[in-house]
Biotite code that builds the C-alpha atoms (Angstrom):
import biotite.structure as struc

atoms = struc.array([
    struc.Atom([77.676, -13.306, 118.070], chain_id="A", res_id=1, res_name="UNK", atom_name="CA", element="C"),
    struc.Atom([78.203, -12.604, 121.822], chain_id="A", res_id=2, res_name="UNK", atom_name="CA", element="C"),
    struc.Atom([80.661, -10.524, 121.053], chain_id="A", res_id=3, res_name="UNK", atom_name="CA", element="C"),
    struc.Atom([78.151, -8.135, 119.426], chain_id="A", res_id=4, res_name="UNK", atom_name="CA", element="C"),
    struc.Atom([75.937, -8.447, 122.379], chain_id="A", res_id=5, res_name="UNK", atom_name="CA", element="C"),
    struc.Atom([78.516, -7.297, 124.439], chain_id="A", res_id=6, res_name="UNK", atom_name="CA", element="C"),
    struc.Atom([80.077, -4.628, 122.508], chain_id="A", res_id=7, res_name="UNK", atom_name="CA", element="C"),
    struc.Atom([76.522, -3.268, 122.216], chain_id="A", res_id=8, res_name="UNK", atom_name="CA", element="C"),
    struc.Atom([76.236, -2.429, 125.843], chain_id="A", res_id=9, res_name="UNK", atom_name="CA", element="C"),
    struc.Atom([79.733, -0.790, 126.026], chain_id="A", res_id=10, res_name="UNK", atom_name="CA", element="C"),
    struc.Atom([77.722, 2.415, 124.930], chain_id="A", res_id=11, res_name="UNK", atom_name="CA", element="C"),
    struc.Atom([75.253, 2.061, 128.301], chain_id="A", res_id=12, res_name="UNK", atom_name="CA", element="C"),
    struc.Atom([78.838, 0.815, 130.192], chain_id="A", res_id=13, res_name="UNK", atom_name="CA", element="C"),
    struc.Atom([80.487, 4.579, 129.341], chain_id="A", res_id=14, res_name="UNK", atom_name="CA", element="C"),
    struc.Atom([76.902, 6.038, 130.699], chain_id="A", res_id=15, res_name="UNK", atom_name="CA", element="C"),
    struc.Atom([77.725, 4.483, 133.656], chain_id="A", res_id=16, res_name="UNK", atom_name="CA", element="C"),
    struc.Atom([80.896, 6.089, 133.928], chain_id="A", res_id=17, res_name="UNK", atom_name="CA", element="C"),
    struc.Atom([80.305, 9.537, 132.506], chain_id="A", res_id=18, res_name="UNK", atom_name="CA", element="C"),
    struc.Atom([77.405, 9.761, 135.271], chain_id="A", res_id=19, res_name="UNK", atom_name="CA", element="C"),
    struc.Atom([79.833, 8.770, 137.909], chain_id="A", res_id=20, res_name="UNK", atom_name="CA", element="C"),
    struc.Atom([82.116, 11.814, 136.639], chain_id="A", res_id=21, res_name="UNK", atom_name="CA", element="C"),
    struc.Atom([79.384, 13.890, 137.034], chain_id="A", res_id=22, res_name="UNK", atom_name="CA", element="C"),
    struc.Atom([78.002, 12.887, 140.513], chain_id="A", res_id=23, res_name="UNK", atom_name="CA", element="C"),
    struc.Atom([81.918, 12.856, 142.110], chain_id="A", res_id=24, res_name="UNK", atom_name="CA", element="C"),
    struc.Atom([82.581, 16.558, 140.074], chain_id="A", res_id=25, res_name="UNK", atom_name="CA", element="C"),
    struc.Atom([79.888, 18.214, 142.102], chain_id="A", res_id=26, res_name="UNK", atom_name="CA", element="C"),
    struc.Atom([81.726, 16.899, 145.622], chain_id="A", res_id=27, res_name="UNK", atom_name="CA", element="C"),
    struc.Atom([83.995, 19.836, 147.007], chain_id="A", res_id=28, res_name="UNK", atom_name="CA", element="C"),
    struc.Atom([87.584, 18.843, 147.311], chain_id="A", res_id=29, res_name="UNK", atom_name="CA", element="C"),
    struc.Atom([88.432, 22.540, 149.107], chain_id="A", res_id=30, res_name="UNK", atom_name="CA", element="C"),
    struc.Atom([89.214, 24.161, 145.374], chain_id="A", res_id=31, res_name="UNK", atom_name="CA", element="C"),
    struc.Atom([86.853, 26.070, 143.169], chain_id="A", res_id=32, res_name="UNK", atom_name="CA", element="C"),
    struc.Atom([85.411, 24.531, 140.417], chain_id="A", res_id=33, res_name="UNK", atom_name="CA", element="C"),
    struc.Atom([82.297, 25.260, 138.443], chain_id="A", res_id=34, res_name="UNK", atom_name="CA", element="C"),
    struc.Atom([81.120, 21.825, 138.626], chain_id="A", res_id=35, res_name="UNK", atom_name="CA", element="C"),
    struc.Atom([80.282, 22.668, 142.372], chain_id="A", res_id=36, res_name="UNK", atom_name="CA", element="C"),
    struc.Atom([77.457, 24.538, 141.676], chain_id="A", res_id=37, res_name="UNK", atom_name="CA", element="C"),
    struc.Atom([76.591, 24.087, 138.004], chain_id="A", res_id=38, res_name="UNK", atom_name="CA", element="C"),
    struc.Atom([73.751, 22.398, 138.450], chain_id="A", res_id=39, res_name="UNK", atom_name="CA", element="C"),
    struc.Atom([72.228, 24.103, 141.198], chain_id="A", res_id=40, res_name="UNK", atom_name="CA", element="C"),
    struc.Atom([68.752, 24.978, 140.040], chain_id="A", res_id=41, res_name="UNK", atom_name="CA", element="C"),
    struc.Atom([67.452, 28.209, 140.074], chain_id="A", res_id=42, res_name="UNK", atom_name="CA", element="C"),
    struc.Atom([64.154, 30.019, 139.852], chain_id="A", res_id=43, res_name="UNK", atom_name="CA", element="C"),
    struc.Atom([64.415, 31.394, 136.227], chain_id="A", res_id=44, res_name="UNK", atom_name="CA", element="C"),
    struc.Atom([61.059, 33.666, 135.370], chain_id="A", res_id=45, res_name="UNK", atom_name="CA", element="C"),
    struc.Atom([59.403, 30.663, 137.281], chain_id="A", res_id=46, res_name="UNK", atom_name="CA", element="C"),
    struc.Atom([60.845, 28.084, 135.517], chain_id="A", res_id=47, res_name="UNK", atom_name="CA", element="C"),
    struc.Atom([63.682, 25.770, 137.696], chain_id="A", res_id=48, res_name="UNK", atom_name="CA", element="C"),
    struc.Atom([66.494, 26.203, 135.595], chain_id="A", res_id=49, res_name="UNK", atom_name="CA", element="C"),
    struc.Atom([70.576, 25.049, 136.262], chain_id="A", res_id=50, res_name="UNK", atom_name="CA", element="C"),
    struc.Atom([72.675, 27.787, 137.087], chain_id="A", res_id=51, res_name="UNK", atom_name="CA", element="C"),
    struc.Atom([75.097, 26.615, 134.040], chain_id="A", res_id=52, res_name="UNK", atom_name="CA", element="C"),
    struc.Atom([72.183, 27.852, 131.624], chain_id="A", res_id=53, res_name="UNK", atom_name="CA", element="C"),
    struc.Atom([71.452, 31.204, 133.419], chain_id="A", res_id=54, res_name="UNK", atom_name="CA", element="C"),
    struc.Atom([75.261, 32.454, 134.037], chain_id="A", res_id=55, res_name="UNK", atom_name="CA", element="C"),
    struc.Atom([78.862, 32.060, 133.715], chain_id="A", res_id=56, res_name="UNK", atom_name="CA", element="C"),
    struc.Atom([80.578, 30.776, 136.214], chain_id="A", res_id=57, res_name="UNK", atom_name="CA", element="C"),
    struc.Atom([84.602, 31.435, 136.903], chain_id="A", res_id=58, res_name="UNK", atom_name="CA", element="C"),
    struc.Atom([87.002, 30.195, 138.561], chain_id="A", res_id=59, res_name="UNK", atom_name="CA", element="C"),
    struc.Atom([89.762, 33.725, 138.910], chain_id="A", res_id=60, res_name="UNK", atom_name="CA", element="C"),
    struc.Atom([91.643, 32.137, 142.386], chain_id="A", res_id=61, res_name="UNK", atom_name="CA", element="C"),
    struc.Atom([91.854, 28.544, 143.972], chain_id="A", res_id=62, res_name="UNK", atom_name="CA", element="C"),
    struc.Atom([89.092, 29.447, 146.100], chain_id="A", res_id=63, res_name="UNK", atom_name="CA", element="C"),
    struc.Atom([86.916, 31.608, 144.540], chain_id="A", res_id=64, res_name="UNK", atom_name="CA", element="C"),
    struc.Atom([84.268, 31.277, 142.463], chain_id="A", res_id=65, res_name="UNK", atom_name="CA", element="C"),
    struc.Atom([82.650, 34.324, 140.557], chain_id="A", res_id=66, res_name="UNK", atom_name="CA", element="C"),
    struc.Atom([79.257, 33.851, 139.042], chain_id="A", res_id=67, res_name="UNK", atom_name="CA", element="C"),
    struc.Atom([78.294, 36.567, 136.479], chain_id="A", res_id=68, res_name="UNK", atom_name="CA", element="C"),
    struc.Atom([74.494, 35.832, 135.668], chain_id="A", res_id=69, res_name="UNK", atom_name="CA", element="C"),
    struc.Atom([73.405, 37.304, 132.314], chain_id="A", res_id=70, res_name="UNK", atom_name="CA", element="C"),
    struc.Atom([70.184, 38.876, 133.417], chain_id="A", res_id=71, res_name="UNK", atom_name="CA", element="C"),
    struc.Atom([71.310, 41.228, 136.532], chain_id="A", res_id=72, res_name="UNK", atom_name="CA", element="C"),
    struc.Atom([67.961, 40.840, 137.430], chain_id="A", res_id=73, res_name="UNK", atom_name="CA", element="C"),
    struc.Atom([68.573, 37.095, 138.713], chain_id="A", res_id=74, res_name="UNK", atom_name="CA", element="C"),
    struc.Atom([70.938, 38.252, 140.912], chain_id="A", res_id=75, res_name="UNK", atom_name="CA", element="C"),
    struc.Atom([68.925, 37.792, 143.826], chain_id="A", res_id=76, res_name="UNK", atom_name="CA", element="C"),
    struc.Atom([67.718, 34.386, 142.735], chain_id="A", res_id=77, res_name="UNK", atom_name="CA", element="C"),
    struc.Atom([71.120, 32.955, 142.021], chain_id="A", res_id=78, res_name="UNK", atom_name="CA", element="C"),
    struc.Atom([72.010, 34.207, 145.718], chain_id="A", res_id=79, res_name="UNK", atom_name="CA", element="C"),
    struc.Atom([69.584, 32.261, 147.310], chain_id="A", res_id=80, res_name="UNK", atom_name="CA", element="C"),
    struc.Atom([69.056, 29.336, 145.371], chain_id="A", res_id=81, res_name="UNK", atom_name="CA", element="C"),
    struc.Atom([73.127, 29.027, 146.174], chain_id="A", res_id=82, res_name="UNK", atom_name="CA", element="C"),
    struc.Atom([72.395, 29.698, 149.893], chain_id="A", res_id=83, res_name="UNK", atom_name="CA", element="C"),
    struc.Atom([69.278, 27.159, 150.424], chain_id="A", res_id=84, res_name="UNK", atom_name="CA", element="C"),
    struc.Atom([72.037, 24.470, 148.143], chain_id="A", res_id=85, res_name="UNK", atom_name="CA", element="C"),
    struc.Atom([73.113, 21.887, 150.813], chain_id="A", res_id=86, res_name="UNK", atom_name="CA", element="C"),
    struc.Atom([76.668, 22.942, 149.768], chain_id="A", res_id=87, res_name="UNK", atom_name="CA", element="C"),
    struc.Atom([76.979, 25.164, 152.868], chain_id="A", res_id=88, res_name="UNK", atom_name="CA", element="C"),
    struc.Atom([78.277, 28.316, 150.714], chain_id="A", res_id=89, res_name="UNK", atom_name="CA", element="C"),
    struc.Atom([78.029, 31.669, 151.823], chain_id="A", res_id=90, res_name="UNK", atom_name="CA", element="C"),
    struc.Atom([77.645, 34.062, 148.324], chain_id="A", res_id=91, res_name="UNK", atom_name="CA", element="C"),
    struc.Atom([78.681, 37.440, 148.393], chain_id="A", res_id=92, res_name="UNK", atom_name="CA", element="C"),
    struc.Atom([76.673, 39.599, 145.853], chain_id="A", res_id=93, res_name="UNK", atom_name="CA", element="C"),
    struc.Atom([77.737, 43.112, 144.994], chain_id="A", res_id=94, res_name="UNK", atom_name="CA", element="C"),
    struc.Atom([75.242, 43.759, 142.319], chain_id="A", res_id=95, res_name="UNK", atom_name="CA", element="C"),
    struc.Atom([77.088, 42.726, 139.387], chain_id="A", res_id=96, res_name="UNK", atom_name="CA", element="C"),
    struc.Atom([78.594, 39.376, 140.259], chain_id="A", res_id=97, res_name="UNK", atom_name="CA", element="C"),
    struc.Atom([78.255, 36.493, 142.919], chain_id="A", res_id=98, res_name="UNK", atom_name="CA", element="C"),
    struc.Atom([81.369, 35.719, 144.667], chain_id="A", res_id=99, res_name="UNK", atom_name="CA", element="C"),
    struc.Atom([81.968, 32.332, 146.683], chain_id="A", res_id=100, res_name="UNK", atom_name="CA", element="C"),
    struc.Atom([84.874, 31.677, 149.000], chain_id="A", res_id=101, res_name="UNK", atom_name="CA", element="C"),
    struc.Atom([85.101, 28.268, 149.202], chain_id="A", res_id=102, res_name="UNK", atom_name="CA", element="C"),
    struc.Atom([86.472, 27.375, 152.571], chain_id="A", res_id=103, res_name="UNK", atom_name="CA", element="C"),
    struc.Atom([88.815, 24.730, 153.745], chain_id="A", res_id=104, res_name="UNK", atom_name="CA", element="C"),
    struc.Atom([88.027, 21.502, 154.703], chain_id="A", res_id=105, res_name="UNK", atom_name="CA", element="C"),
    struc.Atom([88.234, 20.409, 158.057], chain_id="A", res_id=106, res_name="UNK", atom_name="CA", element="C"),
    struc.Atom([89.740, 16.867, 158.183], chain_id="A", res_id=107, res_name="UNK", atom_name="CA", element="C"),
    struc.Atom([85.896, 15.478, 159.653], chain_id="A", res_id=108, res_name="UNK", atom_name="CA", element="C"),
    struc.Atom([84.375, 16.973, 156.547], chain_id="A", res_id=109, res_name="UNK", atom_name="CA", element="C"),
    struc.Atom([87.085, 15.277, 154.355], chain_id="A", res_id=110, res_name="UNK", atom_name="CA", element="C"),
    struc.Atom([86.077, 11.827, 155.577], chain_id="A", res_id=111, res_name="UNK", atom_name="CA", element="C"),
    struc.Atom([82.724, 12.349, 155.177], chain_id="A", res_id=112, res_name="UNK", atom_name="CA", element="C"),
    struc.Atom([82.990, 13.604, 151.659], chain_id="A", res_id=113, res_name="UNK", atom_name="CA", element="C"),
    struc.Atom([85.429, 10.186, 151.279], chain_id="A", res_id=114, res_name="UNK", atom_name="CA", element="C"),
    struc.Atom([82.734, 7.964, 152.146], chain_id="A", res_id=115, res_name="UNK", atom_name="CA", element="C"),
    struc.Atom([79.848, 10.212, 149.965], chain_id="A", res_id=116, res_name="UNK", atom_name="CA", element="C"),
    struc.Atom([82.718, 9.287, 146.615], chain_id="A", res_id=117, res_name="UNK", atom_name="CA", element="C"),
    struc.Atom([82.502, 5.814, 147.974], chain_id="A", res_id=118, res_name="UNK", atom_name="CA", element="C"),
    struc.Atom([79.305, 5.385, 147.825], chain_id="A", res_id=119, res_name="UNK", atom_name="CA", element="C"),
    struc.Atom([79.122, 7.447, 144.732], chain_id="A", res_id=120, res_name="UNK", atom_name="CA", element="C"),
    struc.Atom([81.564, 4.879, 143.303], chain_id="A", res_id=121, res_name="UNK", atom_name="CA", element="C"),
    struc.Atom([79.679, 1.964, 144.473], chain_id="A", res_id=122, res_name="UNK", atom_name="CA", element="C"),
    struc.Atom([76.444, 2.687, 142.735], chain_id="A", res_id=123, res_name="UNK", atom_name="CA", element="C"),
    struc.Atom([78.064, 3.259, 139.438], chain_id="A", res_id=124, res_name="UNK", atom_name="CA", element="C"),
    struc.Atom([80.001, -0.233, 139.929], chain_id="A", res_id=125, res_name="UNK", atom_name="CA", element="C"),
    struc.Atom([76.246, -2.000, 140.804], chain_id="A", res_id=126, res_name="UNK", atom_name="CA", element="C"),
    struc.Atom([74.988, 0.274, 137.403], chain_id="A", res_id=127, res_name="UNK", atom_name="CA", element="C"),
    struc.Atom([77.925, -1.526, 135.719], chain_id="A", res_id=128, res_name="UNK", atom_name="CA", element="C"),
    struc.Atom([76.676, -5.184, 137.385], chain_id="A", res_id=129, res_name="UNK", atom_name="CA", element="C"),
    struc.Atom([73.272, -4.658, 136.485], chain_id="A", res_id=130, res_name="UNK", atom_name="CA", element="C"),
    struc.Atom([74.410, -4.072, 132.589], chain_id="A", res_id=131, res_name="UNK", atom_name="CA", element="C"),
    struc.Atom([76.443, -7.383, 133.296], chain_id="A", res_id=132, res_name="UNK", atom_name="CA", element="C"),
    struc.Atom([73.665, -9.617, 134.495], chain_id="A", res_id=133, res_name="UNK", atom_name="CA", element="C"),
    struc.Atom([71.320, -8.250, 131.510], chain_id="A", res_id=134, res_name="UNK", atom_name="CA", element="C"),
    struc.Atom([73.805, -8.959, 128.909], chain_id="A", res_id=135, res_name="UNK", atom_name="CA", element="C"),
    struc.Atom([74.434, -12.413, 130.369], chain_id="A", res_id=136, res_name="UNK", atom_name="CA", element="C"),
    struc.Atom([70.805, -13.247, 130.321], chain_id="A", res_id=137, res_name="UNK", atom_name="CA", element="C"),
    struc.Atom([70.899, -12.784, 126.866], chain_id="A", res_id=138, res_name="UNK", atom_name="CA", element="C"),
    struc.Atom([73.751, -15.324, 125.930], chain_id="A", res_id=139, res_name="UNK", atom_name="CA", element="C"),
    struc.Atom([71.681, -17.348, 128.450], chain_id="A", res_id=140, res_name="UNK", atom_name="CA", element="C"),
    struc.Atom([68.446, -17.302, 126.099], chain_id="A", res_id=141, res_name="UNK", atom_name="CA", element="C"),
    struc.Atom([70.717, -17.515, 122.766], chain_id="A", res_id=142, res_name="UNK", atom_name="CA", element="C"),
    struc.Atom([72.335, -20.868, 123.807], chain_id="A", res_id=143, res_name="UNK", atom_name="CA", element="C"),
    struc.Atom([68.755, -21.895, 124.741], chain_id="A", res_id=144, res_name="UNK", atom_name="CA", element="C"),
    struc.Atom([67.452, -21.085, 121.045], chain_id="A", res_id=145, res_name="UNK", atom_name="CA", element="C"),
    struc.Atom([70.051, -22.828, 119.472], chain_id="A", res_id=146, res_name="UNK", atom_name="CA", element="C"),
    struc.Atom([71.678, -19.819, 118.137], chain_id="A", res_id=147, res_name="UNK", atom_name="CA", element="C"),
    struc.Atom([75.152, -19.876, 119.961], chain_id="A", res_id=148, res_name="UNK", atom_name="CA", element="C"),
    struc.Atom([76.653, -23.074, 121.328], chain_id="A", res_id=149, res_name="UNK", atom_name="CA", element="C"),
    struc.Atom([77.543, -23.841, 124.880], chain_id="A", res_id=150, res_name="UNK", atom_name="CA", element="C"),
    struc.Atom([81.533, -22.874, 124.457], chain_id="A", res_id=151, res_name="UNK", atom_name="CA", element="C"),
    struc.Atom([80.315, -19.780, 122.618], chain_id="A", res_id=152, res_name="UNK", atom_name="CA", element="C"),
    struc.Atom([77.963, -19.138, 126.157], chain_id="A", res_id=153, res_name="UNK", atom_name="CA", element="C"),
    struc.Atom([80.948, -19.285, 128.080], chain_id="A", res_id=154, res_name="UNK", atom_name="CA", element="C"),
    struc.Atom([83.508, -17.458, 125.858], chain_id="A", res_id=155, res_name="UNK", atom_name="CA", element="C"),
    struc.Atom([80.631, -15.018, 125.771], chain_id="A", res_id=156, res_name="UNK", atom_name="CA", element="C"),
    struc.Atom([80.699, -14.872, 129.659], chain_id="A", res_id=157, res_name="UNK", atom_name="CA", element="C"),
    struc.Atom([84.250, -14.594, 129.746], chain_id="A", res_id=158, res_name="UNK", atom_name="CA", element="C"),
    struc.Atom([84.277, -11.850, 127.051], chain_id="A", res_id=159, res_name="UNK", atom_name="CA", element="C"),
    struc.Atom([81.758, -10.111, 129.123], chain_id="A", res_id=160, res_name="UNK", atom_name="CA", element="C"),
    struc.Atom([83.658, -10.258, 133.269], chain_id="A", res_id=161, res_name="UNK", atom_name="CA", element="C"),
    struc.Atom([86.341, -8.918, 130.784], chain_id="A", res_id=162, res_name="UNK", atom_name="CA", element="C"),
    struc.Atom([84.563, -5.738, 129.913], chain_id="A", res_id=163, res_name="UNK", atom_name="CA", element="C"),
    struc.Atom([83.306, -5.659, 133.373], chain_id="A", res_id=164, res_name="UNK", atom_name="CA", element="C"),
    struc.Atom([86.457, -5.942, 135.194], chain_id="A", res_id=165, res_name="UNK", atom_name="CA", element="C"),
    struc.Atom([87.799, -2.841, 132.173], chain_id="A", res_id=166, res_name="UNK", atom_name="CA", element="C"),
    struc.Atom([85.045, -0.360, 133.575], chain_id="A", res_id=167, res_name="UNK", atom_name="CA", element="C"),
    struc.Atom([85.521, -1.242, 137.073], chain_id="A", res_id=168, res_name="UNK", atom_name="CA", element="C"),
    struc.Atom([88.854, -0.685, 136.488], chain_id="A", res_id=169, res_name="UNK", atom_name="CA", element="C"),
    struc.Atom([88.039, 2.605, 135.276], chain_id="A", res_id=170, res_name="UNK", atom_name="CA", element="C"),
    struc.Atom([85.339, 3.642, 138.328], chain_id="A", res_id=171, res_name="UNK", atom_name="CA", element="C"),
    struc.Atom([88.509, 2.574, 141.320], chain_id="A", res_id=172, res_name="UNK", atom_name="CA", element="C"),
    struc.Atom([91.176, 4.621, 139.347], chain_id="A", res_id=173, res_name="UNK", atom_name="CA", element="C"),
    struc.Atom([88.474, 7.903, 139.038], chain_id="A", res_id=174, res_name="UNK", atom_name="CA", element="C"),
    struc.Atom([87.732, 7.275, 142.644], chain_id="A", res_id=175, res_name="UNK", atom_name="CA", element="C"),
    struc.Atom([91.105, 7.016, 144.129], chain_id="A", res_id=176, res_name="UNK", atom_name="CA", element="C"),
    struc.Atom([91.632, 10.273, 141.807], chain_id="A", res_id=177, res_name="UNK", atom_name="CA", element="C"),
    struc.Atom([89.289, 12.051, 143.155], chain_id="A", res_id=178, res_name="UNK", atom_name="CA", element="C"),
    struc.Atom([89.830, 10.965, 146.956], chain_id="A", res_id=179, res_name="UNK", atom_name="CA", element="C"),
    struc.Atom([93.344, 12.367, 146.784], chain_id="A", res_id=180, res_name="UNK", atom_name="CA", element="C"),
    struc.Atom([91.985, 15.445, 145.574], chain_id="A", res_id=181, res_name="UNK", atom_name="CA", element="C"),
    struc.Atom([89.796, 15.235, 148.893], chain_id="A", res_id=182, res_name="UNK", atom_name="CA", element="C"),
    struc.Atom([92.582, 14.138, 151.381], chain_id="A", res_id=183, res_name="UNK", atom_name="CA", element="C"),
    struc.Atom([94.894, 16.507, 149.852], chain_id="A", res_id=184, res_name="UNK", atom_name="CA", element="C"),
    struc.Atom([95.181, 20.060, 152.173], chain_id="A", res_id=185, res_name="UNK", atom_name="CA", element="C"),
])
């Protein structure tokens, strides 16, 4: 019965990672990649939209990105909603296409992106605790009813730290992946 419980959440467990994916993709490792600026938003005939919906972004060199909008007349707002990004890019637009150079990292800026994946890292591991103590609250309140018995609570719990220590498992070894992307020149 716990085991139900359990496998139930594995569905809100792979959230946790899949957001984590998504939150480390968008931290510059000092190669292009579309995931840097995907999901910049941009003033789309006044509605915010993300630049993956408004234009196609490629990735021709290492360190280049081109971005080919599909209304040339958003040029100008892909430009500058790239510019006022916090991602400290500099876009080159020759009327057709958006071109980024993505520079190198210094080795300062390479720390500080380490600790911004740690902390990255971190949250999804307390997202992943917070699924734990919920799920464990419920074994808790179906040994109380009378519907499991008090072995069954704690095979339960150890079922569950099992799955736990699985997805934090999972959130070190994208981590570490990702920091040697970082640390890597």
């Amino acid at each position: 019965m716990y085991k139900q419980i359990v496998d139930g959440k594995k569905s809100d467990l792979e959230k946790s990672i899949e957001h984590l994916i998504v939150e480390i993709g968008q931290i510059r490792t000092g190669r292009a990649n579309p995931a840097l600026v995907e999901n910049i938003m941009v003033d789309y005939y006044g509605t915010k939209t993300p630049l993956k919906q408004v234009a196609n972004i490629n990735v021709p060199e290492a360190r280049l990105l081109v971005i080919q909008p599909w209304d040339k007349d958003s040029l100008v707002n892909v430009e500058s909603a790239i510019r006022d990004s916090d991602l400290g890019f500099n876009p080159n637009n020759d009327g057709q296409v958006i071109r980024i150079n993505i520079p190198s990292l210094t080795e300062e800026r390479r720390k500080e992106l380490v600790k911004l994946l740690n902390q990255r890292a971190e949250e999804a591991k307390i997202s992943v605790r917070n699924i734990r103590e919920e799920v464990w609250k419920e074994i808790q309140e179906m040994e109380k009813e009378g519907k499991i018995s008090e072995d069954d609570k704690f095979s339960g719990k150890d079922y569950l730290q099992k799955s736990v220590d699985e997805y934090n498992k999972k959130i070190d070894e994208i981590k570490e992946k990702k920091e040697k992307d970082i640390l890597t020149i």
